[in-house]
C-alpha positions in Angstrom: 65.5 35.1 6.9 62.9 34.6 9.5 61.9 31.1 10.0 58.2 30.6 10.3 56.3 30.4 13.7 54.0 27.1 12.5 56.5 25.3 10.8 55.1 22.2 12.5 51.7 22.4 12.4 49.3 19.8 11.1 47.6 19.6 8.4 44.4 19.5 10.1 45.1 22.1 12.3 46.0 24.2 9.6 42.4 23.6 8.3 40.9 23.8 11.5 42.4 27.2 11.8 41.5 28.6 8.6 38.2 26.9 8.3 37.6 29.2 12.5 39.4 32.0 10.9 37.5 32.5 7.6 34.2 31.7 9.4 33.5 28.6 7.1 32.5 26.1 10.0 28.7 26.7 9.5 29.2 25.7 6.0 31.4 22.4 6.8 28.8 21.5 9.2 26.2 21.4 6.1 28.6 19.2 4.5 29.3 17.0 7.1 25.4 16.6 7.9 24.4 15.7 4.5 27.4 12.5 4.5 26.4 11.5 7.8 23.1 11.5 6.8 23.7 9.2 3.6 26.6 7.1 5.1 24.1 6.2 8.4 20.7 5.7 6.2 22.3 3.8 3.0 21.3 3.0 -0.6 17.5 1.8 1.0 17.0 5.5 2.2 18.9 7.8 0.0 17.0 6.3 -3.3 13.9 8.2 -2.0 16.3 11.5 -0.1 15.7 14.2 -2.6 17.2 17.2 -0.2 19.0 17.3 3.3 19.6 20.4 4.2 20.8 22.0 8.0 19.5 24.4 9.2 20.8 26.0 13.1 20.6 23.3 14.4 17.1 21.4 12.1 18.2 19.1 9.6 15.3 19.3 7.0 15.0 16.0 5.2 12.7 15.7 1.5 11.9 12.2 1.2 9.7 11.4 -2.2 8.0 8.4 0.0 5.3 9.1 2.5 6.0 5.8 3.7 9.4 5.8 4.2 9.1 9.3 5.5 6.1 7.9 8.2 9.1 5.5 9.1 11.4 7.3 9.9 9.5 9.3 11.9 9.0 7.1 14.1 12.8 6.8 15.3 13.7 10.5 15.3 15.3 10.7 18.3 17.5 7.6 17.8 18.6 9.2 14.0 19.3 12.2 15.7 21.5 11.0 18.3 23.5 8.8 15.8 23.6 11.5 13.5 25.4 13.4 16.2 27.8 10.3 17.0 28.7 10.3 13.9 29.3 13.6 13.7 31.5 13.8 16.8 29.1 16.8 18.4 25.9 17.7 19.3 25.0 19.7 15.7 21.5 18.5 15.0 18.9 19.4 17.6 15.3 18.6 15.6 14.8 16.6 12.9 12.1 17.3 10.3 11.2 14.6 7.6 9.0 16.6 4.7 
């Protein structure tokens, strides 16, 4: 019986590995974006969120209030970079609030 070369691997390795191999990662990154997106903005924010949506490295954001949406613009850089903290890696490049 041959005993198995990863018999000690990780969980999240094991993920990791199948997430590179199966060429998923562009798709978890969606994912990811659109929860760091509500955790960092919040009930206030996400009433009014209608769409978030990554794409390369643009996160497009609908927001149903011009207002909130000439707000936020204001502070793009700053959403982007603690997007990308919270992310744990430089995904989102441009940010574009429609």
């Amino acid at each position: 019986m041959a005993k198995r070369q990863n018999s000690h691997l990780h969980l999240s390795d094991a993920l990791g590995e199948f997430i590179k191999e199966n060429k998923l990662q562009k798709g978890m990154d969606k994912v990811d974006a659109k929860a760091a997106w509500e955790k960092l903005m919040g009930n206030g924010v996400n009433n009014y969120t209608t769409a978030v949506e990554l794409r390369n490295e643009t996160l497009f954001i609908s927001l149903s209030s011009s207002v909130l949406r000439e707000e936020l613009s204001h502070g793009k850089s700053k959403i982007i970079a603690m997007l990308n903290e919270e992310l744990g890696k430089e995904l989102v490049k441009k940010l574009v609030l429609r």
